[in-house]
C-alpha positions in Angstrom: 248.1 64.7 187.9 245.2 64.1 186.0 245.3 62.9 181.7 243.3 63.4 179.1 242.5 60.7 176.4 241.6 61.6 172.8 240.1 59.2 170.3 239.9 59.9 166.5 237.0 59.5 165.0 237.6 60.9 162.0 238.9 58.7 158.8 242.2 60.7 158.4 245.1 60.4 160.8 245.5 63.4 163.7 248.2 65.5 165.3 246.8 66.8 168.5 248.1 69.3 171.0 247.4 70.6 174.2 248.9 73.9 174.2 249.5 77.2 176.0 251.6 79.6 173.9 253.1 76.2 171.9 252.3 72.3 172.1 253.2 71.3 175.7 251.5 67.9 175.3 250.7 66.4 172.2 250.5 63.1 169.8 251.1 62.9 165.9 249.8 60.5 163.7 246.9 59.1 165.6 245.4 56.5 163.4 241.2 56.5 162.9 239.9 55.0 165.7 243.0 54.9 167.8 242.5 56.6 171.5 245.7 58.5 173.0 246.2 59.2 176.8 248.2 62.6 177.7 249.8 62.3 180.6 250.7 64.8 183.7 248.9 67.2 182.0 248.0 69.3 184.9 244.8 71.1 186.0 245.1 74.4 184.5 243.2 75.5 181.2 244.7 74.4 177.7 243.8 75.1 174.1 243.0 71.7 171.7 244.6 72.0 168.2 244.0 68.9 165.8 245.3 69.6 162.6 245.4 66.8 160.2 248.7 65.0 159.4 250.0 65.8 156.0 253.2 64.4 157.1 255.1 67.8 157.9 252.7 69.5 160.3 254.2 67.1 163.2 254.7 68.5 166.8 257.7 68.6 167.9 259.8 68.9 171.7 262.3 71.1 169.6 259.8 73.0 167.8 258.2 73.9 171.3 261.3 74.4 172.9 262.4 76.9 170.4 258.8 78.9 170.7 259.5 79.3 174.5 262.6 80.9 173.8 261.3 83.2 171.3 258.7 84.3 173.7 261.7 84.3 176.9 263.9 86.6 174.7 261.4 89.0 173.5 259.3 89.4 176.5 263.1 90.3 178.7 263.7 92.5 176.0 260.3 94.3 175.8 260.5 94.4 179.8 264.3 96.4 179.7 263.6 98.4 177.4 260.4 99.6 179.5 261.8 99.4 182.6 264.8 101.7 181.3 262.7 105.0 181.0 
């Protein structure tokens, strides 16, 4: 699978995300001029957020996982209720 490697060259530290409806592959607190490699990422299309790290904007696996459920529950519920009439 291929990766993607990201270098900041900015003068403020990163958080950067590769995401689809949340951050499926990301890195916070990416120094200036440090270069990160995101592994297994997969060949299908992403969207790149950078936001810069004010020290509560961190990604998160929990923050991620709790957006997929959101999206699991509502989109089941929004299909019944459809499906019903």
């Amino acid at each position: 699978m291929p990766s993607v490697r990201i270098t900041n060259y900015t003068t403020s530290k990163l958080n950067v995300a590769l995401k689809h409806i949340c951050a499926l592959h990301f890195d916070n607190a990416i120094e200036p001029g440090q270069t990160v490699k995101l592994k297994n990422v997969g060949r299908v299309w992403f969207t790149l957020e950078i936001l810069v790290d004010d020290g509560k904007n961190h990604y998160s696996v929990a923050n991620s996982a709790a957006c997929i459920v959101i999206v699991s529950v509502s989109t089941t519920t929004f299909y019944d209720l459809v499906c019903t009439f």
